[in-house]
C-alpha positions as CSV (number, residue, x, y, z in Angstrom):
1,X,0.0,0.0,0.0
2,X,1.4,3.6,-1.2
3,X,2.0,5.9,1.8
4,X,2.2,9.3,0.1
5,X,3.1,11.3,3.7
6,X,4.5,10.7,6.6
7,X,3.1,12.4,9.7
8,X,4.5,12.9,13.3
9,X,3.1,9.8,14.8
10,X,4.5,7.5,11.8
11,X,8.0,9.2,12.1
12,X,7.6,8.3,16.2
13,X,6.9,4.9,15.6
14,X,9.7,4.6,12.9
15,X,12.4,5.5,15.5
16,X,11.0,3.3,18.3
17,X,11.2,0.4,16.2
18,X,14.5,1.5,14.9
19,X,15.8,1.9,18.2
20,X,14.4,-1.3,19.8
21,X,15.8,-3.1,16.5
22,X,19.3,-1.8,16.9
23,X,19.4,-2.5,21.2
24,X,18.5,-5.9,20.6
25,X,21.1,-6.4,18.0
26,X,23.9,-4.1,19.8
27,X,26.2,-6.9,20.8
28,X,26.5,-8.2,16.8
29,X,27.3,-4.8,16.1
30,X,30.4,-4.9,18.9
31,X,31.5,-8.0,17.6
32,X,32.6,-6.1,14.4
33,X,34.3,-3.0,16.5
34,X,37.4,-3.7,15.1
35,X,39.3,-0.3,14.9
36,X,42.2,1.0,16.6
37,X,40.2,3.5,18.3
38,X,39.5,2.2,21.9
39,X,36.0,4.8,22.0
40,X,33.8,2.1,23.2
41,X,32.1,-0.3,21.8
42,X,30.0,0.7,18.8
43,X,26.8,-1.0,19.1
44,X,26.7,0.2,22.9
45,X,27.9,3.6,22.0
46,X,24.6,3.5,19.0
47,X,22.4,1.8,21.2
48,X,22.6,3.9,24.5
49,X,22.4,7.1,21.6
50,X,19.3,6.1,20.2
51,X,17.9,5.0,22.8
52,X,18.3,8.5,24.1
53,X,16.6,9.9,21.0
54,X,13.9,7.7,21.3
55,X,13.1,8.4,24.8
56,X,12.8,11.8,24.5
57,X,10.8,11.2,20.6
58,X,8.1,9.3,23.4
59,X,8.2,11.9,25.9
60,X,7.1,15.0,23.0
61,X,4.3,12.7,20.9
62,X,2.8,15.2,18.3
63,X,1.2,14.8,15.1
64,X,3.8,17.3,13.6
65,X,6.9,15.4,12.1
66,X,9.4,18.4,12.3
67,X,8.5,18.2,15.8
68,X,9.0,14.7,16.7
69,X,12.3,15.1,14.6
70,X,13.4,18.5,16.3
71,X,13.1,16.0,19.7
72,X,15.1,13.0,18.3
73,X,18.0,15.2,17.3
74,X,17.9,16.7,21.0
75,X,17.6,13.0,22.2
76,X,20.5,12.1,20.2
77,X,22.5,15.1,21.0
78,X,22.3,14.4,25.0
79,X,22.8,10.5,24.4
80,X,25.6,10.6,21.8
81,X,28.5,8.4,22.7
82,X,31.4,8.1,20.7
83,X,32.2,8.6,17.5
84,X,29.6,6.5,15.8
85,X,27.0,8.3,18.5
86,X,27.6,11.3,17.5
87,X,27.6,10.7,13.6
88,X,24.2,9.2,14.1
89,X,23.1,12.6,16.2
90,X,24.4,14.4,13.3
91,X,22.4,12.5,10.6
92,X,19.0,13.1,12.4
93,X,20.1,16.8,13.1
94,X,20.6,17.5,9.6
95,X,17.0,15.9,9.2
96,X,15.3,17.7,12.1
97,X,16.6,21.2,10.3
98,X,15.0,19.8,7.0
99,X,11.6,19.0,8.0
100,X,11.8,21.6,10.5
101,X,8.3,23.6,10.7
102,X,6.8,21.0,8.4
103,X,3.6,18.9,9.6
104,X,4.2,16.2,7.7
105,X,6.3,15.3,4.8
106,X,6.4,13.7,1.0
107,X,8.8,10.6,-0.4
108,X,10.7,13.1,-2.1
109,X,10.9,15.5,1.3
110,X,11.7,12.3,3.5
111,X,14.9,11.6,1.1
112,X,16.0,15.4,1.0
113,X,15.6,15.2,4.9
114,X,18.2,11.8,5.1
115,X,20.1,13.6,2.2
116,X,20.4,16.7,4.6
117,X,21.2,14.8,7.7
118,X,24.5,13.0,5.4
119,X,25.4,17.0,4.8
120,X,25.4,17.6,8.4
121,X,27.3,14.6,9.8
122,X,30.5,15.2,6.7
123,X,30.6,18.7,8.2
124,X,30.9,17.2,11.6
125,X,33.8,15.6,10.8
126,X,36.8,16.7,10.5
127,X,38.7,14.4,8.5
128,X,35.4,12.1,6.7
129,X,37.0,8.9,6.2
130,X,35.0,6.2,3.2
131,X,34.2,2.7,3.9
132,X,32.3,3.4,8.2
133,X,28.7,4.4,8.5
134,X,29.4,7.9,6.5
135,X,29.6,5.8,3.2
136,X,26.4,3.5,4.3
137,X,24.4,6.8,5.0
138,X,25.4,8.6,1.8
139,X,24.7,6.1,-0.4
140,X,21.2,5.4,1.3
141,X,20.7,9.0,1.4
142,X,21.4,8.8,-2.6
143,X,19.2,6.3,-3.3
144,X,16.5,7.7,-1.8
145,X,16.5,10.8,-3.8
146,X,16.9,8.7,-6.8
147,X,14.1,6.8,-6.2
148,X,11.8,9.8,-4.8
149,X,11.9,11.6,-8.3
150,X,10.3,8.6,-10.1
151,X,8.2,7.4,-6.6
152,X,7.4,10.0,-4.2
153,X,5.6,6.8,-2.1
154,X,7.7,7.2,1.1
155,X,7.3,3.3,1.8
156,X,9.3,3.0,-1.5
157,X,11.8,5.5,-1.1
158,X,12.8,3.9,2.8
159,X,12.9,0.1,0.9
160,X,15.2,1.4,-1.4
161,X,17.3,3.4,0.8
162,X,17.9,0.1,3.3
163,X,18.4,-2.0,0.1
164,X,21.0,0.6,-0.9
165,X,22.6,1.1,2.8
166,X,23.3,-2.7,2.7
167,X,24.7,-3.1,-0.8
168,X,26.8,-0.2,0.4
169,X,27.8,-1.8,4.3
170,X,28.6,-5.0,2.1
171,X,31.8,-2.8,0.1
172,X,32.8,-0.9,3.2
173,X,35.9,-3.7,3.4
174,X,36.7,-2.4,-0.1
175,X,37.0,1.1,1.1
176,X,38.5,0.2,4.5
177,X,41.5,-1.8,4.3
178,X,41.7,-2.3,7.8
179,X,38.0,-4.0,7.9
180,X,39.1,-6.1,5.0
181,X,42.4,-7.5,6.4
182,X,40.1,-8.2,9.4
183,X,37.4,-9.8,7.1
184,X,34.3,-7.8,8.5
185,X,32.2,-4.7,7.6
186,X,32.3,-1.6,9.1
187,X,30.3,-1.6,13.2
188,X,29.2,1.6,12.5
189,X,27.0,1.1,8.7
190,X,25.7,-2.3,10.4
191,X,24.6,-0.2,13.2
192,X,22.6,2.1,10.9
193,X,21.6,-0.4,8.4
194,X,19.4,-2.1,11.5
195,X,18.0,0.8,12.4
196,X,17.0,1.4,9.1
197,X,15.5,-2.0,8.9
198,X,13.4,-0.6,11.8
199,X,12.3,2.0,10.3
200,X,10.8,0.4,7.0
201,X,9.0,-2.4,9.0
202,X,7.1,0.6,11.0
203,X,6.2,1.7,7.9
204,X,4.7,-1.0,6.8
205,X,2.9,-2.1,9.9
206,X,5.6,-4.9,10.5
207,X,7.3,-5.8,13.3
208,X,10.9,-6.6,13.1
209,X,12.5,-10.1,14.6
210,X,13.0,-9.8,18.4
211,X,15.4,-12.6,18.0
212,X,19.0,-11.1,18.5
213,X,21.2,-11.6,15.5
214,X,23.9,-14.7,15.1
215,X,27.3,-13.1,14.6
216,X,28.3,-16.8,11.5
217,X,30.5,-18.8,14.0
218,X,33.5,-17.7,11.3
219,X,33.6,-14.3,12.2
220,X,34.6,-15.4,15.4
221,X,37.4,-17.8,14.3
222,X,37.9,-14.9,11.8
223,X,38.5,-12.5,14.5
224,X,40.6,-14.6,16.5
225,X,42.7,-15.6,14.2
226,X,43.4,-12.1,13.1
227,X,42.6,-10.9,16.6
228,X,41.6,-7.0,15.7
229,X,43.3,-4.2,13.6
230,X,44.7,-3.5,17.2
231,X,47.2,-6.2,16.2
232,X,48.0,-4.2,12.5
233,X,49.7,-1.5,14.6
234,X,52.2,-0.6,17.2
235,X,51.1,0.6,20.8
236,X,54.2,3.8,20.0
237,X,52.1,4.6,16.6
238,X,49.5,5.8,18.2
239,X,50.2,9.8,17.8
240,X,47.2,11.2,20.0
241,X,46.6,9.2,22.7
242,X,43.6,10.2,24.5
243,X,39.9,9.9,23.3
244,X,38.5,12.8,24.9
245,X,35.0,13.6,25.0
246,X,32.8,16.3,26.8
247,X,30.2,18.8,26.4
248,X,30.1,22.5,27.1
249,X,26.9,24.1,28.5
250,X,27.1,27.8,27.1
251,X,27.4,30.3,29.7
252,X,25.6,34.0,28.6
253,X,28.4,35.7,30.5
254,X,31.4,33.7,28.9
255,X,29.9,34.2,25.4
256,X,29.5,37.7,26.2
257,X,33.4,37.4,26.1
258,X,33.8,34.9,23.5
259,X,30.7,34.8,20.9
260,X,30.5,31.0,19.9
261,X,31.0,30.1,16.3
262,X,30.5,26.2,15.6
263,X,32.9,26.7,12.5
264,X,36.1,28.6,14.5
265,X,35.9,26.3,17.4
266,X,36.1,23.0,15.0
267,X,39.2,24.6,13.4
268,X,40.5,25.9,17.0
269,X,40.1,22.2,18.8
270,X,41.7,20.3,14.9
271,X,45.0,22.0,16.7
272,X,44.9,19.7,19.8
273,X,44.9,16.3,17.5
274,X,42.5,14.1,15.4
275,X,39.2,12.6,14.7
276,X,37.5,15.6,16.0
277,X,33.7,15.7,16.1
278,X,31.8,19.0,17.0
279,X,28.3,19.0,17.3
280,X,26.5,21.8,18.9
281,X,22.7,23.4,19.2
282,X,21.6,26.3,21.0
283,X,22.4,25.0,24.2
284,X,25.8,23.3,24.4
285,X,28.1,22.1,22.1
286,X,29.5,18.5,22.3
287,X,33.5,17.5,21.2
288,X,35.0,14.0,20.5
289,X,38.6,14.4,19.9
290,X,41.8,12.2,20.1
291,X,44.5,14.6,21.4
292,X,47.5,14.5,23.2
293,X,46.9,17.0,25.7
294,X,43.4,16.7,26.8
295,X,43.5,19.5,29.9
296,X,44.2,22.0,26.7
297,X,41.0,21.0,25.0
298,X,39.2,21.3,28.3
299,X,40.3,24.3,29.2
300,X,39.9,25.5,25.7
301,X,36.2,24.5,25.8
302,X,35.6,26.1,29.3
303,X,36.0,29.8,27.3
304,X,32.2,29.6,26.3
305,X,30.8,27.5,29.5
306,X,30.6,24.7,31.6
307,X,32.3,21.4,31.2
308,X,29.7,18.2,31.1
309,X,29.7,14.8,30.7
310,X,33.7,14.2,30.6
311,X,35.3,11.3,29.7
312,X,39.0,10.3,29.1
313,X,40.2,7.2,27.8
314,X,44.1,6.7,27.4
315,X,44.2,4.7,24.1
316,X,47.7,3.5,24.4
317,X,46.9,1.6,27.5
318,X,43.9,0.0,25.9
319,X,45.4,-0.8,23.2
320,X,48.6,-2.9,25.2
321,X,45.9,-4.1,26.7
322,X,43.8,-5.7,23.8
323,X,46.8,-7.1,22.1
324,X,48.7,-8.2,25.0
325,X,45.3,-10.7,25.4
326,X,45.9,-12.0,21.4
327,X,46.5,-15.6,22.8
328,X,43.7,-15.4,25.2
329,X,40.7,-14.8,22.8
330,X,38.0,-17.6,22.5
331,X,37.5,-19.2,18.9
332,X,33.5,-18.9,19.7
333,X,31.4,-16.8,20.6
334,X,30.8,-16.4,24.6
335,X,31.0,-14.3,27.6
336,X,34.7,-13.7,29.5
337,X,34.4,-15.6,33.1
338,X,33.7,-13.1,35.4
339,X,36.8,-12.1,38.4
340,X,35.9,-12.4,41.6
341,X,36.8,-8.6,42.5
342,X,36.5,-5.1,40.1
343,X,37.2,-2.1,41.5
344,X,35.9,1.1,39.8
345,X,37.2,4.9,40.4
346,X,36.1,8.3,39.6
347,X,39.3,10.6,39.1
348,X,39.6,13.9,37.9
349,X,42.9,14.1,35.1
350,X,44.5,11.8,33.5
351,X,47.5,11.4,35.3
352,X,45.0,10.8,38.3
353,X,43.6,8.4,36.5
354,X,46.8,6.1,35.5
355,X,47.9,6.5,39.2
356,X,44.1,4.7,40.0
357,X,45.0,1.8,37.3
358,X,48.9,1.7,38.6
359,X,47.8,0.8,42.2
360,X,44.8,-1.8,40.7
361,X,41.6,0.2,39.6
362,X,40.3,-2.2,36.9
363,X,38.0,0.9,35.5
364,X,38.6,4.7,35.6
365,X,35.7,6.9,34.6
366,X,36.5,10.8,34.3
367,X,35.0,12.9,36.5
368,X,35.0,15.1,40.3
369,X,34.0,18.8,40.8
370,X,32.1,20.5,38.1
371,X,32.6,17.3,36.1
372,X,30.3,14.7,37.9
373,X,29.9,11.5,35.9
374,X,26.4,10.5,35.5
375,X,24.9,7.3,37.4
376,X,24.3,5.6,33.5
377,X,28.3,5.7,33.1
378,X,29.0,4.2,36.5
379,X,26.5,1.3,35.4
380,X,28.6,0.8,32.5
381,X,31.9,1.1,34.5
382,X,30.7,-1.9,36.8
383,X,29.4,-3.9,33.5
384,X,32.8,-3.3,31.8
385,X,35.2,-4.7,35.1
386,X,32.8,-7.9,34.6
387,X,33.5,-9.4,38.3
388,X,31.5,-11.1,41.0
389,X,31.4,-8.1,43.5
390,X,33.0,-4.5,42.5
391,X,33.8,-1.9,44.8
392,X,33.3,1.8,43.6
393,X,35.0,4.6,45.0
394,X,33.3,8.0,43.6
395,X,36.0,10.2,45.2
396,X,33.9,13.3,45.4
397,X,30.7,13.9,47.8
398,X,28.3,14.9,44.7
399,X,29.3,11.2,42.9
400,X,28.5,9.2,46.0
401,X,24.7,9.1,45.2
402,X,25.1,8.2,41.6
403,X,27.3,5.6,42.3
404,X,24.5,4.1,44.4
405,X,21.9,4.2,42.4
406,X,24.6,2.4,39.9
407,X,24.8,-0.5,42.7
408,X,21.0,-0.2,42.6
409,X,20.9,-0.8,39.0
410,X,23.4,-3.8,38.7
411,X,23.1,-6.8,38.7
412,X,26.0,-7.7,40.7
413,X,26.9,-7.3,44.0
414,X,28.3,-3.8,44.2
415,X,29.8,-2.4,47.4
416,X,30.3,1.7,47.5
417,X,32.9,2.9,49.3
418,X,32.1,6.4,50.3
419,X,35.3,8.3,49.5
420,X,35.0,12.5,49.0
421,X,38.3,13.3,47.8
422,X,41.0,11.5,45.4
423,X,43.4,11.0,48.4
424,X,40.7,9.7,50.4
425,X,40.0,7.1,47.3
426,X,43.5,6.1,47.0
427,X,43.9,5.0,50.2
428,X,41.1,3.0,49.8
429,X,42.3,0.8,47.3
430,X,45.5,0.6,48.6
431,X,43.5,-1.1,51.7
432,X,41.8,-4.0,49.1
433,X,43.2,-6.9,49.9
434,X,42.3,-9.3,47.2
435,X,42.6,-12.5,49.2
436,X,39.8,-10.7,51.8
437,X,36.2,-11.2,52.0
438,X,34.2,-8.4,50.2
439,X,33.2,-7.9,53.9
440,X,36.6,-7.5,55.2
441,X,37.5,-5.5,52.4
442,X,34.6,-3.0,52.8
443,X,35.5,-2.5,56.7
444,X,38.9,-2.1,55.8
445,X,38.6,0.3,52.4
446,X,35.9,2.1,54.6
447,X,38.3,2.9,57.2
448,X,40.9,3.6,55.6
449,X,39.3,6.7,54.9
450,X,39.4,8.5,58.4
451,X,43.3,7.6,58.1
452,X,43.9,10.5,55.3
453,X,43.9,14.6,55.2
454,X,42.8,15.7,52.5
455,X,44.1,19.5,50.9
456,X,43.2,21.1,47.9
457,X,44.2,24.2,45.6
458,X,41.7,26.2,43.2
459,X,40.6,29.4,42.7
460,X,37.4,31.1,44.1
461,X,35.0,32.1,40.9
462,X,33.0,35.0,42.9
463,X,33.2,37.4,46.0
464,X,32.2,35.4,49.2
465,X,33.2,34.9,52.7
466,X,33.4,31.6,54.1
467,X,34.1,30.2,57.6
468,X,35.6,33.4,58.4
469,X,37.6,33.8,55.7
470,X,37.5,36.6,53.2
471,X,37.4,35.8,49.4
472,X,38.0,37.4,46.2
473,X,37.3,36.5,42.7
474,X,40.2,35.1,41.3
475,X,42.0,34.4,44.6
476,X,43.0,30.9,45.1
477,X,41.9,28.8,48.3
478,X,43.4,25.9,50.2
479,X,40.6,23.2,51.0
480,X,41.1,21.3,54.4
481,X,38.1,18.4,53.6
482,X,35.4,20.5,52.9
483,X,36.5,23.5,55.1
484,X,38.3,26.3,53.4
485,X,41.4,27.5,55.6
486,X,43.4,30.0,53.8
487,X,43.3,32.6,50.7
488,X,45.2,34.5,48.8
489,X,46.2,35.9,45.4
490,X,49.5,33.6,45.1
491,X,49.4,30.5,44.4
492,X,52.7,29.5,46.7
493,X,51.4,31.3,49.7
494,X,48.2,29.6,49.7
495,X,50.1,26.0,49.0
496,X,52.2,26.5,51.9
497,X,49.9,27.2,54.5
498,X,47.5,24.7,53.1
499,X,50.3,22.2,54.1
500,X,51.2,24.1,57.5
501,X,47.6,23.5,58.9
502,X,47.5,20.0,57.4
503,X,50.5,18.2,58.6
504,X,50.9,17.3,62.4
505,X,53.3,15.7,64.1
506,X,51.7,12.4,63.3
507,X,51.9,12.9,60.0
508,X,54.2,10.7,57.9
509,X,53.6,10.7,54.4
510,X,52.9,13.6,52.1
511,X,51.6,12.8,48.4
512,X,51.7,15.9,46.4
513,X,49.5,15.7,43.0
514,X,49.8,18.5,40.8
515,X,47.8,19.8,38.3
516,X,47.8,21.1,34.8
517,X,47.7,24.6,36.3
518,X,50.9,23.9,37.9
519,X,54.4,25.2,36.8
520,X,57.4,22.7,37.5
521,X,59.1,25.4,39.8
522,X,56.2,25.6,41.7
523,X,56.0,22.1,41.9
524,X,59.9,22.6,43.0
525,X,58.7,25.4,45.2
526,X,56.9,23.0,47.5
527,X,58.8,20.4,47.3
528,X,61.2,22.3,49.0
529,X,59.5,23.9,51.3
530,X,58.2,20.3,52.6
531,X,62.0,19.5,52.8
532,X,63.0,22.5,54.9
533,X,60.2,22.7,57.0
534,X,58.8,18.8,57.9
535,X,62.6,17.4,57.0
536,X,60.9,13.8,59.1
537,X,57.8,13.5,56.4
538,X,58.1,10.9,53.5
539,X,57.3,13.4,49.9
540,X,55.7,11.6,47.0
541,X,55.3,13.8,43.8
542,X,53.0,12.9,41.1
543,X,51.8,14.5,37.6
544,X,48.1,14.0,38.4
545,X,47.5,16.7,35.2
546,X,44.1,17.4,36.9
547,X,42.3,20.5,35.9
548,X,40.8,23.2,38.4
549,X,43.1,22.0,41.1
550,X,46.9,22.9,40.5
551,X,47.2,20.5,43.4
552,X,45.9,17.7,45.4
553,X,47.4,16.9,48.9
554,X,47.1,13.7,50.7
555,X,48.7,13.4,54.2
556,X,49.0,10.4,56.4
């Protein structure tokens, strides 16, 4: 039966069943994440984005199509994940913009909308590269307007753009080398070609197999024979190598001071490294970048507002990782046996975070002040460690109630360990004691929190008075726990005192983690004052390369 236009409701339904296609095939999708680009899994990265588009599609029902679409892109933008997430946002905001103000929509309309979308995501990108879900959407995208100038039937047009997206996921090896040395096609255009399949059984009233797709038993021995494209390249090659990705939350005061332009921050953040993504809307503006120096991109972004939804994933590590395991990976399909112990952290930095994995955090998920990671990405963290019982430590006081409701969510038994500070989480997991009962281990890690001082260094962002103490914008503070106990326009002065009202004559160790706000003669600076002045206590020094906080104190 011809369908000549497509209404709100119709659209609505469409990504639904799209979105509940792709989630139930997300884990055949990962089992063809093959690239040397530890951002995540792409079927989970596509799923959790969808689903995110879809939920908020539900939550604005309307008969008006550019409505329902202007609500999927938002849904998209929020949820996007990694790079194939926030391709997929950008194919559905170049659509939202085309049917925008339009009640309901032609064939012909329809294609220029997907046509539209594959404009938006190429701009996205920074360096486009053939042969991932780019290809699979242009050539659908192409199709569609090929077919809509004979057919304007909109049932007609979506059945040849999925016949088109698959003819076109089938040659991706061909564009790809990588994918073909591997032998599969590319995660991303499989990702897309089910939610297309989605979409044309709404359309035509059908509903698509709940039945979760069988990855051919030869993919696997394909795949372990060759491994990944991890295996194609050196752990040293990798030139940028941390996948950084955030969102800004425009501040009217900070682009009072620097007007945002979508187009000068792309080719302002392309100086900090590779595969760069921007998408932004009215609202905020979200980055995926690989870069070598991820504290410059933050502190870059923070020019036009707030910093959201960080996360930092050192690639090099990941990637020693994943080969160093060549030997160990199954010739079938199956799930890794589960550890009896995972221990998840929340650090701010990514030297922070490699001190966390050095001392045996088996997942590190960015976050702290301003930056507080949500209680979805927690969830994930305890999935990822995949062990009997995990312990989280959310080493900040406004991450302790997330990470419940993560223990809440899970499956597994998951034991929070109410650490506030980073010093208070490290010595925390220094008190695990793998061959204790998750009992022992929660008394212990739990206690092992009274046994630290905690001290902290930032700057004050308004005119206050606090506990006595007199503030000034721009001043920096020292923070003793929660209490602030000093402040003062130099840095050093600050530092010094911080560590004078800290250390007692109990005290033995002092670990000093400095930030990327931090010269390396201040760093030398109080070093040496710690020398001089408390000759008996034990000085650690470590590049934390935190932002906000040039440094972190923990005393023992």
């Amino acid at each position: 039966m011809a369908m000549r236009t497509l209404d709100g409701r119709r659209f609505a339904d469409m990504v639904q069943q799209g979105a509940a296609h792709l989630a139930n095939n997300a884990k055949a999708v990962d089992a063809l994440n093959v690239f040397p680009v530890p951002d995540g899994d792409t079927g989970t990265n596509m799923n959790l984005s969808m689903t995110s588009g879809a939920k908020e599609v539900k939550a604005h029902a309307s008969d008006h199509i550019g409505n329902v679409a202007a609500a999927l892109a938002k849904g998209l933008l929020m949820g996007a994940r990694g790079n194939s997430g926030v391709i997929l946002s950008q194919l559905f905001r170049g659509f939202a913009k085309a049917v925008e103000g339009k009640p309901q929509v032609d064939g012909f309309e329809f294609a220029a909308a997907l046509q539209a979308g594959v404009d938006t995501a190429y701009k996205a990108v920074m360096k486009p590269v053939e042969g991932t879900i780019l290809t699979v959407a242009r050539e659908a995208a192409r199709k569609a307007i090929e077919t809509a100038k004979k057919d304007r039937d909109v049932v007609a047009v979506m059945e040849a753009a999925l016949a088109e997206a698959k003819a076109a996921l089938k040659r991706t090896p061909e564009l790809l080398p990588v994918l073909k040395e591997v032998g599969v096609v590319d995660s991303g255009g499989q990702g897309l070609v089910y939610v297309y399949e989605g979409f044309l059984a709404a359309l035509k009233g059908e509903a698509v197999s709940t039945a979760p797709a069988e990855v051919p038993m030869e993919e696997f021995v394909k795949m372990a024979h060759h491994q990944s494209a991890q295996s194609h390249i050196h752990t040293d090659e990798i030139e940028f190598g941390y996948c950084t990705e955030f969102m800004v939350r425009f501040e009217k005061d900070k682009l009072a001071q620097h007007p945002f332009s979508e187009e000068v921050f792309r080719r302002d953040l392309s100086r900090f490294g590779d595969s760069l993504l921007v998408v932004a809307d009215d609202e905020l503006v979200k980055v995926h970048i690989h870069s070598e120096t991820p504290g410059e991109v933050l502190t870059y972004g923070q020019r036009y507002g707030s910093l959201i939804n960080i996360k930092i994933e050192n690639m090099r590590e990941q990637h020693a990782n994943i080969v160093g395991k060549e030997a160990e990976w199954p010739l079938q399909a199956g799930a890794e046996e589960a550890k009896p112990y995972g221990i998840v952290a929340v650090a701010m930095g990514a030297g922070v975070a490699e001190l966390f994995q050095s001392i045996g955090a088996h997942a590190v998920i960015e976050g702290g002040q301003t930056m507080n990671p949500s209680t979805e990405e927690i969830a994930e963290a305890i999935r990822r460690v995949n062990a009997e019982t995990v312990f989280v430590l959310p080493n900040n006081k406004n991450v302790v109630m997330a990470a419940k409701q993560a223990a809440e969510l899970s499956e597994r038994q998951v034991i929070v360990i109410p650490s506030k500070t980073v010093p208070q989480g490290m010595a925390a997991l220094l008190a695990f004691n793998p061959a204790q009962s998750a009992e022992q281990n929660e008394r212990a890690m739990t206690a092992a929190l009274s046994r630290v001082k905690t001290g902290q260094v930032t700057f004050s962002v308004r005119d206050t008075t606090i506990d006595g103490v007199e503030i000034e914008k721009g001043d920096y503070m020292g923070l003793f726990d929660d209490r602030i106990v000093v402040a003062d326009k130099d840095k050093l002065v600050v530092t010094k005192r911080l560590l004078d009202a800290l250390i007692d004559e109990e005290s033995e160790i002092v670990t000093i983690l400095y930030g990327e706000d931090a010269t390396e003669v201040e760093v030398e600076t109080v070093v040496a004052y710690l020398e001089t002045e408390y000759d008996g206590v034990e000085v650690e020094v470590h590049n934390g390369r935190q932002p906000l906080y040039p440094f972190i104190i923990s005393v023992e």
